[in-house]
C-alpha positions as CSV (number, residue, x, y, z in Angstrom):
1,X,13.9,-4.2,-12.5
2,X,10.9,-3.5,-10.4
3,X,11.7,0.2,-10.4
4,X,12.6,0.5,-14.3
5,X,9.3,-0.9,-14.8
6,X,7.4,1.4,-12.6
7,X,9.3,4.2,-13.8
8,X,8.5,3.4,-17.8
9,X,4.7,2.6,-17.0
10,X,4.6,6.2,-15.2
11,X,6.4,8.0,-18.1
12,X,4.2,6.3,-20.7
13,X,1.3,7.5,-19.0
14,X,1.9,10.6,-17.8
15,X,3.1,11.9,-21.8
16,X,-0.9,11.7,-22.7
17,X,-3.9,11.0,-20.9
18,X,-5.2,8.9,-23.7
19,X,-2.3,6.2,-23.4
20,X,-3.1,3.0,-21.3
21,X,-0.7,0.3,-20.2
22,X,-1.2,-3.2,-20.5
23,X,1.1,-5.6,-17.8
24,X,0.3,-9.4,-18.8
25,X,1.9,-12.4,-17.8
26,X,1.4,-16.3,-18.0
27,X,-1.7,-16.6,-15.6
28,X,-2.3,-12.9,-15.7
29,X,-1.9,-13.1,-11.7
30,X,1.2,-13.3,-10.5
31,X,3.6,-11.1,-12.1
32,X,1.1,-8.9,-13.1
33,X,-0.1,-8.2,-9.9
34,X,3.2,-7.5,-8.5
35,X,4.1,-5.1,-11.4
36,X,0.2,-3.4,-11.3
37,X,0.7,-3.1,-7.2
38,X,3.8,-1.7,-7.4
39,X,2.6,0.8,-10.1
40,X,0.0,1.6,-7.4
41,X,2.6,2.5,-5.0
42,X,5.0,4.4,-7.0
43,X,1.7,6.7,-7.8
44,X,1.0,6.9,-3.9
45,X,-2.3,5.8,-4.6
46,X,-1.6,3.2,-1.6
47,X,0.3,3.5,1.3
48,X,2.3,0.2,1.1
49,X,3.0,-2.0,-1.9
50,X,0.8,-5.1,0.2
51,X,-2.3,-2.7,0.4
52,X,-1.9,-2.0,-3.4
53,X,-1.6,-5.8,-4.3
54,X,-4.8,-6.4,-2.2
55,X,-6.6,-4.5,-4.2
56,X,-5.4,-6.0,-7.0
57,X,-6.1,-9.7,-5.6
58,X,-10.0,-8.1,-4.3
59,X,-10.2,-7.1,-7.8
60,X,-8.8,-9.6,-10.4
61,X,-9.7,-12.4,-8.3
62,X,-12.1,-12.1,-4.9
63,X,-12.0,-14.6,-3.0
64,X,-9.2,-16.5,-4.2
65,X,-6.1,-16.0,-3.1
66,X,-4.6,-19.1,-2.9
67,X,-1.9,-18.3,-5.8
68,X,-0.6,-15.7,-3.9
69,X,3.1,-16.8,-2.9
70,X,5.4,-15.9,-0.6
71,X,8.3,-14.5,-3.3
72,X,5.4,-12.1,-4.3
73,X,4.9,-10.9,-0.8
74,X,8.7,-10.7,-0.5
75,X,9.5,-8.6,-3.3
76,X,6.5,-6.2,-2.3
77,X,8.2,-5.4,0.7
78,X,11.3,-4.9,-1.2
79,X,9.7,-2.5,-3.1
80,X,8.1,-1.0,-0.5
81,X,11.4,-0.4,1.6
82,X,13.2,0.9,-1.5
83,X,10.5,3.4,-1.6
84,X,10.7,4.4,2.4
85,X,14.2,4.6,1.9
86,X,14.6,6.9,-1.3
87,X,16.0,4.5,-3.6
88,X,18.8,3.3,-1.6
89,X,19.2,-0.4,-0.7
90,X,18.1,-1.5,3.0
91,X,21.9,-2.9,3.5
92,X,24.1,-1.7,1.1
93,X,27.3,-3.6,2.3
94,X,27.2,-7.0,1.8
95,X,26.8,-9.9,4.1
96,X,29.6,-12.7,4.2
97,X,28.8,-15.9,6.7
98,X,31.9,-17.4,8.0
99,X,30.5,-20.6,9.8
Protein backbone atom coordinates (compact mmCIF):
# COMPACT_ATOMS: atom_id res chain seq x y z
CA UNK A 1 0.00 0.00 0.00
CA UNK A 2 3.01 1.98 0.91
CA UNK A 3 4.20 2.01 -2.64
CA UNK A 4 0.67 2.84 -4.31
CA UNK A 5 0.65 5.74 -2.05
CA UNK A 6 4.08 6.96 -2.94
CA UNK A 7 3.56 6.32 -6.39
CA UNK A 8 -0.05 8.48 -6.52
CA UNK A 9 1.62 11.38 -4.37
CA UNK A 10 4.57 11.41 -7.11
CA UNK A 11 2.12 11.39 -10.14
CA UNK A 12 -0.06 14.06 -8.54
CA UNK A 13 2.83 16.20 -8.24
CA UNK A 14 4.77 15.77 -10.86
CA UNK A 15 1.49 16.57 -13.57
CA UNK A 16 1.87 20.57 -12.36
CA UNK A 17 4.15 22.28 -10.19
CA UNK A 18 1.28 24.25 -8.71
CA UNK A 19 -0.37 20.98 -7.10
CA UNK A 20 0.41 20.18 -3.38
CA UNK A 21 -0.38 17.05 -1.45
CA UNK A 22 -1.87 16.95 1.79
CA UNK A 23 -1.19 13.33 3.99
CA UNK A 24 -3.20 13.71 7.40
CA UNK A 25 -4.01 11.30 9.89
CA UNK A 26 -5.57 11.03 13.49
CA UNK A 27 -2.63 12.72 15.48
CA UNK A 28 -1.04 14.00 12.25
CA UNK A 29 2.20 12.02 13.41
CA UNK A 30 2.19 8.68 12.97
CA UNK A 31 0.93 7.65 9.72
CA UNK A 32 1.61 10.72 8.30
CA UNK A 33 5.12 10.63 8.99
CA UNK A 34 5.55 7.28 7.67
CA UNK A 35 3.63 8.15 4.34
CA UNK A 36 5.66 11.90 4.14
CA UNK A 37 9.13 9.79 4.81
CA UNK A 38 8.54 7.36 2.49
CA UNK A 39 7.50 10.12 -0.15
CA UNK A 40 10.99 11.43 0.78
CA UNK A 41 12.61 8.28 -0.21
CA UNK A 42 10.80 7.41 -3.24
CA UNK A 43 12.10 11.14 -4.47
CA UNK A 44 15.72 10.16 -3.37
CA UNK A 45 15.71 13.21 -1.44
CA UNK A 46 17.17 10.81 1.45
CA UNK A 47 19.20 7.99 1.42
CA UNK A 48 17.09 5.67 3.69
CA UNK A 49 13.47 5.80 4.59
CA UNK A 50 14.74 6.36 8.69
CA UNK A 51 16.87 9.47 7.66
CA UNK A 52 13.68 10.81 5.80
CA UNK A 53 11.30 10.11 8.86
CA UNK A 54 13.90 12.01 11.06
CA UNK A 55 13.53 14.76 9.32
CA UNK A 56 10.10 14.58 9.54
CA UNK A 57 10.09 13.93 13.47
CA UNK A 58 13.10 17.16 13.69
CA UNK A 59 10.50 18.95 11.91
CA UNK A 60 6.78 18.29 12.92
CA UNK A 61 7.85 17.73 16.38
CA UNK A 62 11.69 18.49 17.81
CA UNK A 63 12.32 17.15 20.54
CA UNK A 64 9.63 14.75 21.04
CA UNK A 65 9.90 11.62 19.81
CA UNK A 66 8.42 9.65 22.19
CA UNK A 67 5.32 8.53 19.76
CA UNK A 68 7.54 7.17 17.55
CA UNK A 69 6.89 3.23 17.66
CA UNK A 70 8.47 0.41 16.68
CA UNK A 71 5.70 -0.82 13.72
CA UNK A 72 6.74 2.68 12.22
CA UNK A 73 10.35 1.93 12.25
CA UNK A 74 9.51 -1.60 10.96
CA UNK A 75 7.59 -0.66 8.04
CA UNK A 76 10.35 2.06 7.15
CA UNK A 77 12.72 -0.52 6.63
CA UNK A 78 10.29 -2.44 4.69
CA UNK A 79 10.08 0.22 2.48
CA UNK A 80 13.43 0.88 2.38
CA UNK A 81 14.51 -2.79 1.34
CA UNK A 82 11.73 -2.85 -1.25
CA UNK A 83 13.36 0.06 -2.68
CA UNK A 84 17.23 -1.54 -2.45
CA UNK A 85 15.73 -4.46 -3.97
CA UNK A 86 13.67 -3.03 -7.07
CA UNK A 87 10.39 -3.77 -6.01
CA UNK A 88 10.76 -7.31 -5.35
CA UNK A 89 9.97 -8.74 -1.86
CA UNK A 90 13.15 -9.52 0.56
CA UNK A 91 11.81 -13.42 0.68
CA UNK A 92 9.55 -14.12 -1.79
CA UNK A 93 8.87 -17.91 -0.81
CA UNK A 94 7.14 -18.23 2.25
CA UNK A 95 8.15 -19.44 5.61
CA UNK A 96 6.20 -22.51 7.20
CA UNK A 97 7.41 -23.42 11.03
CA UNK A 98 7.03 -27.07 11.81
CA UNK A 99 7.81 -27.13 15.65
Amino acid sequence: MLLNVTRSLQAWLSMDPKHVAIIHCRNGRSRTGLAVACLLRWLELFDTAHEAFDYFCARRSPGDSSWVTVTIRRYLRYFNDLLILAGRPPNPWPLQLHQ
